[in-house]
N, C-alpha and C positions, 0 to 999 in steps of 0.2 A: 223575336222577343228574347231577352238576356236573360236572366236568374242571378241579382244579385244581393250581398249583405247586405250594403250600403249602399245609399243614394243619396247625390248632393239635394235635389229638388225634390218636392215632392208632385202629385199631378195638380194641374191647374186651380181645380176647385178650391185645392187649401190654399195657394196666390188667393182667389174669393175671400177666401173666410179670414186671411187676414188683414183685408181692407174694411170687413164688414167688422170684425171684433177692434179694430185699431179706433172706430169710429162711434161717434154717440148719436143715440135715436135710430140707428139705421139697422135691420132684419136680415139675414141670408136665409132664405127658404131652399135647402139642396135636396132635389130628385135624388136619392140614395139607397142601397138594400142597407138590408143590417150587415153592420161589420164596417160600412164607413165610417161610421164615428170616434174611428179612433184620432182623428186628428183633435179631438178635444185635447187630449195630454199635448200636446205642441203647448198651449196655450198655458194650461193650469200645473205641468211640469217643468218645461222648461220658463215660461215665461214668467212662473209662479206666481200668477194671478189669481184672486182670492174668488173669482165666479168666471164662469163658464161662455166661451162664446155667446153671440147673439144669434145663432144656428139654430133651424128647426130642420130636424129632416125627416121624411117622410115614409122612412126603411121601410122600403115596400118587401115581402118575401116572394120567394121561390110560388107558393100558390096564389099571389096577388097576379102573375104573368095570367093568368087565364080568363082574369077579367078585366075590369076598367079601371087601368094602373092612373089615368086621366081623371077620372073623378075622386082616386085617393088624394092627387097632386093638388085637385082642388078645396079639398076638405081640409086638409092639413093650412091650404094657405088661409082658408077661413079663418081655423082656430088661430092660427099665429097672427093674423092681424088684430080681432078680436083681443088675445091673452095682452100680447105687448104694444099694441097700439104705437108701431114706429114711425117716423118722419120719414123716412123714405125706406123700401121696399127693394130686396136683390133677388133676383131668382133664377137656380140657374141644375146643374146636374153634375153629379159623380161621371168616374168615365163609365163606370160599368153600366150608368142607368141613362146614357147618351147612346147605347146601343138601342134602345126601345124605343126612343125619338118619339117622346109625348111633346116637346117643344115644352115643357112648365114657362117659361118667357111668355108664349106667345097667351095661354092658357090665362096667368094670371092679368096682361094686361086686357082683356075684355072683360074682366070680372068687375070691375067700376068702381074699384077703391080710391078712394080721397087722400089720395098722394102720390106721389114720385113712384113709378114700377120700373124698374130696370132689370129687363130679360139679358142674362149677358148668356154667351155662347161658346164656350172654353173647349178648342177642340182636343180633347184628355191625349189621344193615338200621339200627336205632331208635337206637342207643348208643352212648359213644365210650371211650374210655381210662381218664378218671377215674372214668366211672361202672364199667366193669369192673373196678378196681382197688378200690373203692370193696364193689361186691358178693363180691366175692370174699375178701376179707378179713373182712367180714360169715359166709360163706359156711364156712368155716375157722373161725375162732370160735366158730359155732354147729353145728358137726361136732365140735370137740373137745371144745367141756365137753361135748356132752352123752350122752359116754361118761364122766361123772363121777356117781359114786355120787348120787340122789336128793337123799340127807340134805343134801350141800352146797349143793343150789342153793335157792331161795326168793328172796321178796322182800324179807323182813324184814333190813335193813342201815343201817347210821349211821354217818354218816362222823365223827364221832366217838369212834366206839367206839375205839379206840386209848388214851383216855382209862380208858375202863372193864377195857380190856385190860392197862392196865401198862406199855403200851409208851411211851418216853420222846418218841420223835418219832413223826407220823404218816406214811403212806408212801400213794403216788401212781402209777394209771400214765400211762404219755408214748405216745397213741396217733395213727399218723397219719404218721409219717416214713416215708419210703421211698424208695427207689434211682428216680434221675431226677426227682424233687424237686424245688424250689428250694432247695438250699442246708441242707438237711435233716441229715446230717451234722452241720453244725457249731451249727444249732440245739440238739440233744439234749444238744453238749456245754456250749452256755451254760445251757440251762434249769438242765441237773443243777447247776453250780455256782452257779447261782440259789438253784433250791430248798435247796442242801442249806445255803446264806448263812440262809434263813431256817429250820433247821430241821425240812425236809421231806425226808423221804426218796425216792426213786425205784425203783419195785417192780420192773414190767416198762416197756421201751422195746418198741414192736411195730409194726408189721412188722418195722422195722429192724434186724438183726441178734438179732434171736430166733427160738429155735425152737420146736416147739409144745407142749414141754412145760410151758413158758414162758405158753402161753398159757391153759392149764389152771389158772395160780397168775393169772389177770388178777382172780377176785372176791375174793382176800383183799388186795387194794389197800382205803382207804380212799375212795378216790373216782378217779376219770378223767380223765385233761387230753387234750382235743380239740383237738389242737394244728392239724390242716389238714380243718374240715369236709367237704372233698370225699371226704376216702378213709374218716378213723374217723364220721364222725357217725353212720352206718347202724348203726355196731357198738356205739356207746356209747350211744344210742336203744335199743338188743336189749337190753345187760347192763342198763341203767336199768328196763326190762319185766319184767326175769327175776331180776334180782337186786336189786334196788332202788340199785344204784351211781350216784346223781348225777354229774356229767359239767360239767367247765365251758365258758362259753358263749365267753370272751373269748381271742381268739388276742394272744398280747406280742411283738406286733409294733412298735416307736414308744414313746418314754418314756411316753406317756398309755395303753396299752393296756397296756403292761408292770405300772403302777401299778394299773389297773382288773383286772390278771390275778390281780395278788398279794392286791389287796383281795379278789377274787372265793375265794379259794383259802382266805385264812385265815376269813373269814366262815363258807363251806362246813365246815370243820375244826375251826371252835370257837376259834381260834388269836387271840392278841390283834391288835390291828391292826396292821399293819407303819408302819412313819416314812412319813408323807404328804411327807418331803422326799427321799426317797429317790433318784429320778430324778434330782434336780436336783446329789445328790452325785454318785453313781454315772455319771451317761452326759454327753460331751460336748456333746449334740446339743442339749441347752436355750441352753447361754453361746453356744456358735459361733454358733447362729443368731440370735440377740441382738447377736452382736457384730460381723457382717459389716453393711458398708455397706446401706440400708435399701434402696437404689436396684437391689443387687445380686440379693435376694429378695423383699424385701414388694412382693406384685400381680404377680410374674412370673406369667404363664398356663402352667398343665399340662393335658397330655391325659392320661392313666390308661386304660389296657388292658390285662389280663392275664387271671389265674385269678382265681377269684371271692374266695378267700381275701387273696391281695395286692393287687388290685387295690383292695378295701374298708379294708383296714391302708394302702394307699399314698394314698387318698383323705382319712383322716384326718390322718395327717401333713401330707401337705402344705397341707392346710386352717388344721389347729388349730394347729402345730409349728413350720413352715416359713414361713407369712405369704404360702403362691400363691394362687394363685387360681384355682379347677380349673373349666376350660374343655369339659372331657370326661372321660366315666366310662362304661366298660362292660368287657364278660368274654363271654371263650366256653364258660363254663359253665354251659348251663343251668339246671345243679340248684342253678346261685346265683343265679339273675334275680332272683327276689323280694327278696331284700336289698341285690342292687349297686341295683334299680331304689327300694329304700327314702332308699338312700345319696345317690342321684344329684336325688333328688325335694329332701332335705333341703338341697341344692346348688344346687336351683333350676335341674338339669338335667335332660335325658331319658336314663337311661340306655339305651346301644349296645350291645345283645344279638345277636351277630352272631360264626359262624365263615366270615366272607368276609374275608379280609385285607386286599381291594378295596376293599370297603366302610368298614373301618373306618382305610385310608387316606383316604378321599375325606370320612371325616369327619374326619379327624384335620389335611386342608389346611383343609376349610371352617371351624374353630376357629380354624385360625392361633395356635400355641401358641407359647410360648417354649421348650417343653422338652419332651418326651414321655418319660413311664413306660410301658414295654409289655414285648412279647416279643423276639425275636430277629426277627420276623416288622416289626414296627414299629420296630423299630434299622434296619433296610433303606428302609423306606419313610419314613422320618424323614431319610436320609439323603440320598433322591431328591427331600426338600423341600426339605433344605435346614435342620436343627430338630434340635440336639443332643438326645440319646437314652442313656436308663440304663435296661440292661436289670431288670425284677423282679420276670419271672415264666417258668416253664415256659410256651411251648416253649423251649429256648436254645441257645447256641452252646456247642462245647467250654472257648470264653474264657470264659466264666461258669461253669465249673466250675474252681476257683480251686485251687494246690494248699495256698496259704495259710490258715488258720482266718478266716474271712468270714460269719458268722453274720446273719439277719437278727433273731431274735429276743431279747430281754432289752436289757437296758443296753449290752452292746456292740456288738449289731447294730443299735440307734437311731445309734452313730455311725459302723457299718460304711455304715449307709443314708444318714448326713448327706454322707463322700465319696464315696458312689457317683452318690448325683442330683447337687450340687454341683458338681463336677467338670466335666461338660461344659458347664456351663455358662459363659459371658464375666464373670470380674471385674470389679466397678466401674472401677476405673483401669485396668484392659483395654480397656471397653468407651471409657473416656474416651480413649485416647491413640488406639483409631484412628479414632475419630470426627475428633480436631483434625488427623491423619497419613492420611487417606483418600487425598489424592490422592496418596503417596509409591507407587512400585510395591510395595512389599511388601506393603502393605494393601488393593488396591484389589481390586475381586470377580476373582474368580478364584482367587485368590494363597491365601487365608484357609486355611494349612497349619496351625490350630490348631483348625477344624473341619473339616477335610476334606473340604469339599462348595466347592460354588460362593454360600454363601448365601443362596440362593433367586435368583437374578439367573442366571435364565437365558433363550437367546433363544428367539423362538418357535418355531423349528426343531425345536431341544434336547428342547423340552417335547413337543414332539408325536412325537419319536422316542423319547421316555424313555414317554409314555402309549403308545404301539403296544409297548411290548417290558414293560411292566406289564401290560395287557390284550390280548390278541391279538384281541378284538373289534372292537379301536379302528383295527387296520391299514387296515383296507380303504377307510373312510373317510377315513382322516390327509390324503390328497393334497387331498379336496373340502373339508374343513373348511380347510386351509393356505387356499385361494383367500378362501372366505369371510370369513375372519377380518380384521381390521384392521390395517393395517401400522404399526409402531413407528417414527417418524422416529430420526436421532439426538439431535432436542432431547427427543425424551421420554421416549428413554431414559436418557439425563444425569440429566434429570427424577427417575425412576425411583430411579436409581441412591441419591437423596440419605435415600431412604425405608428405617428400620431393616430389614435382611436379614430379622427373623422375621417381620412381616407384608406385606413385600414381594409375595410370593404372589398375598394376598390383591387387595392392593392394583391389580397386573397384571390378574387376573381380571376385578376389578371394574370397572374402565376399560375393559376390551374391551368386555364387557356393555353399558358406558353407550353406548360407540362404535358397537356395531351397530344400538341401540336409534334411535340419533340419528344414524344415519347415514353416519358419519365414516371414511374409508375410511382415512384416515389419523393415527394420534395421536401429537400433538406434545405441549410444555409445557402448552397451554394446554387443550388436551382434558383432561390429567391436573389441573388445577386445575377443569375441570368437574364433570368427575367426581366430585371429592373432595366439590364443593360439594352435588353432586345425590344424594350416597349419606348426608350430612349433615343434610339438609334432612326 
């Protein structure tokens, strides 16, 4: 077991709670002590939602162990069927109260309530949030159709049939959105005016604001949009088995993926092809990035880190779209390795499969990027390099929950996404006027009130009190490492100073390294022009 600050996911049950809060009419009954309930603030803090989960739990204490923790599990499911009389029923457990193995699942469904029970079974030790959000939406779907008459279900399905049916347009559903999200919300409402621009209807939207009656009507859809692999893929893989509902493969994320979604759609549907110019009408993100200074984008270096979904839509962007140059590529989701690590190969990189935030800072200095795409988790650690940062991916800040419409997917989330990376970044004639204005005080390191950091231009103090209060591993040795290390004269940090702020870092680093290697107890100008020479060479 680890001990950390931070954590991208949290454990499975909250995946539960927000398929169960994302949706209307439906209960989550969680086996929990006290003290679980803090994932309520997920919901009424960051999602700033004006009522509380549909959570009851049943925070058994420390002196409930001694008796029948089973007939609390039962009592509580009373009352909550009773108080809120749901459409359909979830029940399931914390990890801590998965240790005592009452099975609440098995419990509530012999109780003979008049509706939908779904015991899901979240193993808390192996698994993290999206994968519980993920099964449990699977879990629910495959509980309520198949309290659907026989006749309806089968394999035999064609996504064309709409055609044979008479029906004037085809209809789709939107699976995959859900409460704490990336930006999930305003998704749904660009698709819909997407689709329905080309003639597509929108059957059910789910999790999202559906209820499970709702979900009973998901096989007379013409086919499936898997809009965030992590959560619908499990579900749209069952109905594809069981119903024969094709499912599409491409998220529209980015003018280029938007255009591969819509092609992917009408193909599926029989539908004629849509305008191959479309994008290039529709989103600004093709001319703006065309039309900004070439020095400004083309070959800037990004790191990329997120969920496996964005992190893959933000690797092609900035690849094919934007003219960066991606320096780094990984996710903390493993049930997306296989594909970030396809993505990252095709990039001629390795991708960084890692839930250490440590870790993925310490690759995210040794890249030396100009700009970092992550979480909320690497907007901090971006910050302590010194490496403007846009966040665009779960986990996030309340400030990324925007009360504005900010979509990332379709044609206007390509140019929601052009000023969101964009932005922290230095304009050309930015970048020109404090290069020739350096030595004036308002520009010189320190001052830089337009990234809020120090630049990377920090002393070796600084660094080594900022790494002890990042790592508390690092305290005990900071003093003996301080001795060891190379002292900075002031000619070389002058030196220093003249070397661009984003790989500055790097550049530090790398001269100490030479310096201890060679001896030098002291680095002036001229060590730093060693250096350069000998990391060159």
């Amino acid at each position: 077991m680890e001990l950390t600050l931070w954590t991208y996911e949290g454990p499975p049950h909250v995946g539960a709670m927000r398929i169960a809060s994302s949706m209307e009419g439906v209960h989550y009954v969680l086996h929990a002590p006290q003290g679980d309930t803090y994932a309520d603030l997920l919901f009424t803090m960051i999602e700033r939602r004006g009522r509380r989960p549909p959570v009851t739990y049943t925070t058994f204490q420390a002196r409930d162990l001694g008796g029948d923790t089973a007939e609390l599990v039962k009592g509580h499911l009373r009352e909550a069927v009773e108080r809120f009389n749901p459409e359909a029923l979830l029940v399931g457990e914390s990890c801590t109260a998965e240790l005592i193995q009452d099975q609440p699942g098995s419990l509530a469904s012999g109780m003979g309530f008049n509706m939908p029970v779904v015991g899901i079974e979240l193993p808390a030790y192996s698994k993290k949030e999206n994968w519980g959000a993920s099964e449990t939406f699977y879990q629910l779907v495959r509980g309520i159709l198949s309290k659907q008459p026989s006749e309806q279900s089968g394999v035999s399905h064609s996504p064309a049939a709409w055609k044979n049916e008479g029906r004037r347009r085809p209809r789709v559903n939107l699976l995959g959105p859900t409460l704490l999200g990336f930006r999930c919300r305003d998704d749904i409402l660009e698709l819909e005016k997407l689709l329905n621009q080309h003639g597509i209807d929108v059957h059910v939207v789910a999790p999202l604001e559906a209820r499970p009656a709702d979900l009973m009507r998901l096989p007379n859809a013409d086919l499936n949009v898997c809009l965030y692999p992590e959560i619908a893929e499990a579900t749209c893989l069952w109905l594809e088995r069981n119903y024969g509902m094709p499912f599409s493969k491409t998220v529209p994320i980015g003018v280029g993926a938007t255009k591969d979604f819509l092609e992917e759609l009408h193909q599926l549907l029989e539908m004629p092809a849509p305008n191959p110019g479309e994008g290039t009408e529709q989103s600004r993100l093709p001319w703006y990035s065309q039309s900004v200074d070439s020095n400004y984008l083309t070959g800037k270096r990004v790191f990329i880190f997120g969920d496996g979904t964005h992190a893959l839509a933000a690797a092609r962007i900035a690849d094919q779209e934007l003219g960066f140059k991606v320096v780094g590529l990984g996710t903390y989701s493993r049930e997306m390795a296989r594909p970030v690590r396809a993505a990252a190969k095709e990039l001629g990189l390795e991708a960084l499969i890692s839930d250490d935030y440590l870790a993925v800072e310490a690759a995210m200095a040794e890249a030396a990027p100009e700009l970092v795409l992550g979480t909320q988790m690497e907007r901090h650690s971006a910050k302590r390099l010194g490496i403007p940062c846009a966040v665009i991916s779960t986990p996030m800040h309340v400030q990324d929950v925007p009360a504005r419409y900010s979509p990332q997917m379709g044609w206007e989330g390509a140019n929601v996404i052009f000023d969101s990376w964009v932005h922290p970044l230095m304009m050309g004639l930015e970048e020109h006027l404090i290069g020739m204005f350096r030595h004036d005080f308002e520009f010189v390191d320190g001052h830089q009130s337009h990234l809020g950091h120090l630049g990377g231009h920090q002393s070796q103090t600084e660094q080594q009190q900022s790494q002890a209060a990042t790592n508390p591993s690092t305290r005990s040795n900071a003093d003996s490492s301080s001795e060891e290390s190379p002292l900075w004269t002031p000619e070389g940090e002058a030196e220093l100073a003249k070397i661009p702020f984003f790989v500055r870092g790097k550049v530090r680093r790398n001269t100490e390294k030479y310096a201890r290697q060679a001896g030098c107890r002291r680095i002036d100008s001229e060590t730093v022009y060693d250096a350069k020479v000998h990391f060159r060479a």
